[in-house]
Every structure is written in structure tokens, then in C-alpha cells.
C-alpha positions as CSV (number, residue, x, y, z in Angstrom):
1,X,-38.4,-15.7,-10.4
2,X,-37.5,-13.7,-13.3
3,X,-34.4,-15.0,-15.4
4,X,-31.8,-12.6,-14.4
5,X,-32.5,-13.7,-11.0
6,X,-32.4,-17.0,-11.7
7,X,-28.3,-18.2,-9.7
8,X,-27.6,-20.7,-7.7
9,X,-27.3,-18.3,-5.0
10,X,-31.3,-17.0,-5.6
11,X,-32.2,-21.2,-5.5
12,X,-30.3,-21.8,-2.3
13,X,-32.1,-18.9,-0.9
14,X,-35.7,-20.4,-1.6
15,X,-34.5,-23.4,-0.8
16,X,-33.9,-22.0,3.2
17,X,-37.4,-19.8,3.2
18,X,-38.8,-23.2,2.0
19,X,-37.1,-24.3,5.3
20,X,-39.1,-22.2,7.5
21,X,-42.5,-22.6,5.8
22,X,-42.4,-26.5,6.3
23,X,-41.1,-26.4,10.1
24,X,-44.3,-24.1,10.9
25,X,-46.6,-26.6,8.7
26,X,-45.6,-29.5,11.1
27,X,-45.8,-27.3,14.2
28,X,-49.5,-26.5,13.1
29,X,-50.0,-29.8,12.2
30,X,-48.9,-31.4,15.7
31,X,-51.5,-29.1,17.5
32,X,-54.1,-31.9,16.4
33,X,-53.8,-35.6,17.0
34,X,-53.6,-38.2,14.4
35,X,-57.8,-38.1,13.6
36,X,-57.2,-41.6,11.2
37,X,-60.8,-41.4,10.7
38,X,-60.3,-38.2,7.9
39,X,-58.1,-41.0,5.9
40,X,-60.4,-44.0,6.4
41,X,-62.5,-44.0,2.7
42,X,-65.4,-45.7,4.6
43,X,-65.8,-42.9,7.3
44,X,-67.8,-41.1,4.9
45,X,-70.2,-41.4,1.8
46,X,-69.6,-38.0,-0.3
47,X,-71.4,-38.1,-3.7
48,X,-69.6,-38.1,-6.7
49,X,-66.7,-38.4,-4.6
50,X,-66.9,-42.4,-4.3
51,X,-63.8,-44.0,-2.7
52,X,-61.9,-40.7,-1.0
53,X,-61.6,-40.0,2.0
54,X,-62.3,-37.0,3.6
55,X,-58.9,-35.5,3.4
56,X,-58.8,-36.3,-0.1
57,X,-62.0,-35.0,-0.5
58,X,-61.1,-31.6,0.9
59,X,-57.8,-31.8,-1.1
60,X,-59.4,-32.2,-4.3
61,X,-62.1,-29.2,-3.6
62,X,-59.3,-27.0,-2.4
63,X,-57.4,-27.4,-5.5
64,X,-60.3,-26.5,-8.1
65,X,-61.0,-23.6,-6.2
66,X,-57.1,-22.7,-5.8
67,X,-56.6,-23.6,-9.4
68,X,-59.6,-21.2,-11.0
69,X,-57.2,-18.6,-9.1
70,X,-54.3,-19.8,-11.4
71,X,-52.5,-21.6,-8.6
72,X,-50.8,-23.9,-10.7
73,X,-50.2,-21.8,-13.7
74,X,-47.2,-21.0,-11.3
75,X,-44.4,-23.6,-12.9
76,X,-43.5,-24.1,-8.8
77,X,-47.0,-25.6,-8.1
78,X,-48.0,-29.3,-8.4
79,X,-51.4,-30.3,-8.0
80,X,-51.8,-33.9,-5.9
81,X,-55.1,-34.5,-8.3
82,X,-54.2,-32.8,-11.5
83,X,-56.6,-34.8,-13.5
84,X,-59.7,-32.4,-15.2
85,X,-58.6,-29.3,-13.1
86,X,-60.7,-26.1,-14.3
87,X,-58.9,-23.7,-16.1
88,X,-57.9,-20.2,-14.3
89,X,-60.4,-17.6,-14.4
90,X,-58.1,-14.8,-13.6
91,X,-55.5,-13.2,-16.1
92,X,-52.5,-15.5,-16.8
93,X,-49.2,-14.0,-15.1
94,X,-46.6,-14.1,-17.6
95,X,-44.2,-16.0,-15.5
96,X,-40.3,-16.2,-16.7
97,X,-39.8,-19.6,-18.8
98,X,-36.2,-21.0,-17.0
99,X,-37.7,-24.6,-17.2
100,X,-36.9,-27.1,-19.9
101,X,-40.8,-27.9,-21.2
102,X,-40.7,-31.5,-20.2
103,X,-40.2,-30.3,-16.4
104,X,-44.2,-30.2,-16.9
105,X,-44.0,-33.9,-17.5
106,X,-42.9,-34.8,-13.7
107,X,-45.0,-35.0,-10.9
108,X,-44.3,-37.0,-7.9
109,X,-47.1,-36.0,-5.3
110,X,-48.5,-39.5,-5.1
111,X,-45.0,-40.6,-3.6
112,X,-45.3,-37.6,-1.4
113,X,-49.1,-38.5,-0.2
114,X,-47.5,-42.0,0.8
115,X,-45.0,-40.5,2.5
116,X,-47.0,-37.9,4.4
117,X,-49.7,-40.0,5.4
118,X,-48.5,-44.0,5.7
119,X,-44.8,-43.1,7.4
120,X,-44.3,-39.1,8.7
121,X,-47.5,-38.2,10.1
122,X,-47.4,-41.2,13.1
123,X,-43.7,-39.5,13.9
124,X,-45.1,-36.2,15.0
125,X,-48.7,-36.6,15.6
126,X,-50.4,-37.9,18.7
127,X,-52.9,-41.0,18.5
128,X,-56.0,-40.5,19.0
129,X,-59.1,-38.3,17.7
130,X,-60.2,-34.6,18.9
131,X,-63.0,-34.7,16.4
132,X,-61.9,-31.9,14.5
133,X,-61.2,-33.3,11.1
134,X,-61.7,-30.9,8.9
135,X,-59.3,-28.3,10.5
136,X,-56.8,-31.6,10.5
137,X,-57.3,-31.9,6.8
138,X,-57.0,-28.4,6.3
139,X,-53.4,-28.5,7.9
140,X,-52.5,-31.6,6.0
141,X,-53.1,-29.0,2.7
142,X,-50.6,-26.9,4.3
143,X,-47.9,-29.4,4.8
144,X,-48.4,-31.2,1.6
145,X,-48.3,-27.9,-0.2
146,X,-45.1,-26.8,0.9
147,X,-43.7,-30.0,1.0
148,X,-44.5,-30.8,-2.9
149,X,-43.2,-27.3,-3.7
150,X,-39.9,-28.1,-1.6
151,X,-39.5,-31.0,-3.7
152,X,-40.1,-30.2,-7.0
153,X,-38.3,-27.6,-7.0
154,X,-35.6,-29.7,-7.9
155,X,-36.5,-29.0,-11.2
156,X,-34.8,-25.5,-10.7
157,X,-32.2,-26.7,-8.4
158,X,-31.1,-29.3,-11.5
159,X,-31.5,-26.2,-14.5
160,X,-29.2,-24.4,-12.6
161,X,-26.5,-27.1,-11.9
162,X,-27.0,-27.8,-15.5
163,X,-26.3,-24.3,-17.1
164,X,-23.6,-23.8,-14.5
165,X,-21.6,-26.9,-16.1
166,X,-23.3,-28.5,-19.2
167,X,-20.5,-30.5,-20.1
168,X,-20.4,-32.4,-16.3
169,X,-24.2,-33.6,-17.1
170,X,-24.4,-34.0,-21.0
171,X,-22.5,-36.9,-20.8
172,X,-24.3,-39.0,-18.2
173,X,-27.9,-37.3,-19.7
174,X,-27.5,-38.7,-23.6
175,X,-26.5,-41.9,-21.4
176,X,-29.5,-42.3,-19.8
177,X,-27.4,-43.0,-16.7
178,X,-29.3,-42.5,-13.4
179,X,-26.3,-43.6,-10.8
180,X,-23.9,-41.1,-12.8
181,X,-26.2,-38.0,-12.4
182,X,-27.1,-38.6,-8.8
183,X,-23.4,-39.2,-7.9
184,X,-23.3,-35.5,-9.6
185,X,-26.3,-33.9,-7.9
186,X,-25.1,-35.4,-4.4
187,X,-23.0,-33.5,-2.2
188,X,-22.7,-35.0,1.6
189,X,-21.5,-31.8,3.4
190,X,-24.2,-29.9,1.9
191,X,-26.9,-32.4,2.7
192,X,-25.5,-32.5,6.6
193,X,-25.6,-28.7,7.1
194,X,-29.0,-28.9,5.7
195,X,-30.1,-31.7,8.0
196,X,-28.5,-29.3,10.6
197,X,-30.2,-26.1,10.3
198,X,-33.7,-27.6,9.6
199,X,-32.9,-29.7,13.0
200,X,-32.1,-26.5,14.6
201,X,-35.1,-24.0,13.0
202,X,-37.4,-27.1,14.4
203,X,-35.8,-26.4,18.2
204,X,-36.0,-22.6,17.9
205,X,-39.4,-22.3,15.8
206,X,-41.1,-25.1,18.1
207,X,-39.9,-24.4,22.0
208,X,-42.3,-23.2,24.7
209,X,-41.9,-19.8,25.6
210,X,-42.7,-18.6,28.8
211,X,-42.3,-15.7,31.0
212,X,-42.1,-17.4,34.3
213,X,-38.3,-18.7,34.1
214,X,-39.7,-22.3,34.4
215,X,-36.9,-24.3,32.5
216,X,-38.6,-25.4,29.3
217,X,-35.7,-27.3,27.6
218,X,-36.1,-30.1,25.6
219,X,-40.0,-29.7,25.0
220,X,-41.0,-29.0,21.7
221,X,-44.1,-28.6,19.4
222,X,-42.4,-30.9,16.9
223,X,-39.6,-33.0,18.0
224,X,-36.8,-32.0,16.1
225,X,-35.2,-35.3,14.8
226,X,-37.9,-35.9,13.2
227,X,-37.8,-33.1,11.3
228,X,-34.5,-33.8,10.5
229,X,-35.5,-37.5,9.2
230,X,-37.9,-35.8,7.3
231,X,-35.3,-34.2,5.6
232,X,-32.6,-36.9,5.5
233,X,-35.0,-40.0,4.5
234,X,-37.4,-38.2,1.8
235,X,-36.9,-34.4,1.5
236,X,-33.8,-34.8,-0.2
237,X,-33.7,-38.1,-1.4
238,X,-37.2,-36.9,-3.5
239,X,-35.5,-34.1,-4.5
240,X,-32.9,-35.9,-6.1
241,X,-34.9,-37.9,-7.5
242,X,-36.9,-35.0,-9.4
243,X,-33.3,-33.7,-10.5
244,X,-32.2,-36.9,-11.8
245,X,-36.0,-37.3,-13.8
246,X,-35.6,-33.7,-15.2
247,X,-32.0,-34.0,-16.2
248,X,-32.8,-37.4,-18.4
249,X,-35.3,-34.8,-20.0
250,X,-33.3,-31.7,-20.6
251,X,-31.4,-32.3,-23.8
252,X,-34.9,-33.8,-25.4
């Protein structure tokens, strides 16, 4: 996003394509059963990889490759295993500078592994195994992926709030007051259209279509309150959370 483009307006807007990208990751997702043996770290025995499980091991080789690429040159990408990354190989894209520097200080993805794998995949995934583990892992990637970049893009969200009214937020920043700056950042109607539209792009992304006129109502790839829980229980709450931690960072 280059500066001039950089409004509220042009957030919101990601924001909602951000939307889209996540209901089709869970839709993907839910087309495999739970496979718990790709998280169990004693399933498999990968050299040099001691102690990871197989989605974390497919994870961690995905992001080298993605990041001699210059995935996370990108200020909107976050990297779930950051540590010793290779550097890009390919020519650095001069990407516009709207971010405070310390926004590269914050990185939440281990909350966001927690909260993928211990509470929101049993909500939309079947039990059981298929076997095919490594195209399970390789959907987890998606969903992570655009679920970390939903998120931290609070960081942008909060920049723009910021320069829209400095003087609401300096106070409460140079106070190091938490409760002040989330009673800023949180608006209820917003969050509840938001919890309404992802609810509703979950029913009209994940129906069954047919041709036959067989009523299909009511069945869907990914039932749609969870994805609204998603949303209501960690989505935003996270992303708030990533607002409040850059904001206490902003005036540094």
C-alpha cells in the first residue's frame, strides 16, 4: 500500500478481502478430517527437526523457501518460526514505510498456533484420520497465513486511528494505559456488523449447490457460527490486542 493510499477507508477495505480469503481457508480446511497424528511430535522422527511435529515441520520448510522469495520482507507478513530465516534472494521491493519501526517488534503467531490448533480446529473439523497429512498440513499453512495477516494487520488499522486523531491516543500512550486505549480502539456496532457479514460470507461461500432443486438449506462446508466465534472470541480480540501493543510503541 503506497502512502497516499494509505485511509481508513483503503484499511477497511483489506480488512473485508481479508474476509473472504479466511472463509475459503476453513472451507478447504474442513474437506479433511482432524488427522491429530500431523500434530503429535512423536508420530515422526525428522532429523534435525527433533521435537516438531509434522505440521510444524512443513511449516518451518515452507517458510525458508517462502522467505528466500522475500515473503516477509512484506511489513504485512509474520513468520510463525522467525528465528535464523534466510535472507531473500530476489531484489528487495521498496515497500512504502506507514509503520512506526517498532511495529517489527510484535509478533503474536504463537498465540495464533494455540488458537488454531488446541481450540478452533475441533469446531469445524471432523474426528478422525484420512491419512492424508501432508495435504492437511498444507491447508493449515493456508489458514494460519491469512489468519496471522488478518491480525496483525492491526498494526495498520492502529497507525491510521492514530494519525486520524493523535491527540485521542497520546494521552493514554505516554500513560502506558492498556484499558484506556482498548476502550478507544473498541467500537461494539462495528464489531457486530463484522461478526455479521463474516457469518453470512461463511453461509453464501460454504452452501451446496446443486442443480437438481433438492433443498440444500442449512448444510454447509463450514458451519457458519463458528466462523463467527472465530471472529468474536479471537479474530478481533487479537487484533486489538496488536493495536493496543503497537500504540504503547508509537510515540517511542
Amino acid at each position: 500500500m503506497k502512502k497516499a493510499e494509505f485511509t481508513l477507508d483503503s484499511v477497511r477495505d483489506s480488512l473485508i478481502r481479508q474476509e473472504d480469503t479466511i472463509v475459503f481457508c476453513l472451507i478447504e480446511r474442513a474437506k479433511y478430517p482432524l488427522n491429530s497424528p500431523a500434530y503429535n511430535q512423536s508420530y515422526v522422527s525428522i532429523p534435525g527437526f527433533s521435537g516438531s511435529s509434522l505440521v510444524e515441520y512443513i511449516v518451518k520448510q515452507t517458510e525458508t523457501l517462502q522467505a528466500t522469495a522475500g515473503r516477509y520482507e512484506n511489513p504485512e507478513e509474520h513468520a510463525f518460526f522467525p528465528d535464523n530465516l534466510p535472507r531473500s534472494l530476489v531484489p528487495s521491493y521498496n515497500y512504502s514505510q506507514v509503520l512506526h519501526t517498532a511495529a517489527n517488534s510484535i509478533n503474536i503467531n504463537k498465540m495464533i498456533w494455540d488458537m488454531y490448533c488446541n481450540q478452533l480446529l475441533p469446531l469445524f473439523v471432523a474426528e478422525g484420520e484420512d491419512g492424508n497429512y501432508a495435504s492437511t498440513a498444507a491447508s493449515d499453512i493456508d489458514c494460519l497465513q491469512a489468519l496471522s495477516r488478518r491480525i496483525h494487520y492491526g498494526k495498520f488499522v492502529a497507525e491510521v486511528k492514530f494519525r486520524d486523531a493523535p491527540r485521542d491516543y497520546e494521552p493514554a500512550i505516554r500513560a502506558k494505559d492498556k484499558d484506556a486505549l482498548m476502550k478507544l480502539l473498541t467500537f461494539e456496532k462495528v464489531e457486530e456488523t463484522v461478526r455479521r457479514r463474516v457469518e453470512k460470507k461463511a453461509m453464501v461461500f460454504g452452501q451446496e449447490v446443486n442443480l437438481d432443486n433438492v433443498n440444500s438449506k442449512g448444510k454447509y462446508k463450514v458451519d457458519p457460527s463458528v466462523v463467527s466465534r472465530l471472529y468474536v472470541e479471537w479474530v478481533m480480540p487479537l487484533t486489538k490486542l496488536v493495536q493496543v501493543e503497537y500504540l504503547l510503541r508509537r510515540l517511542d
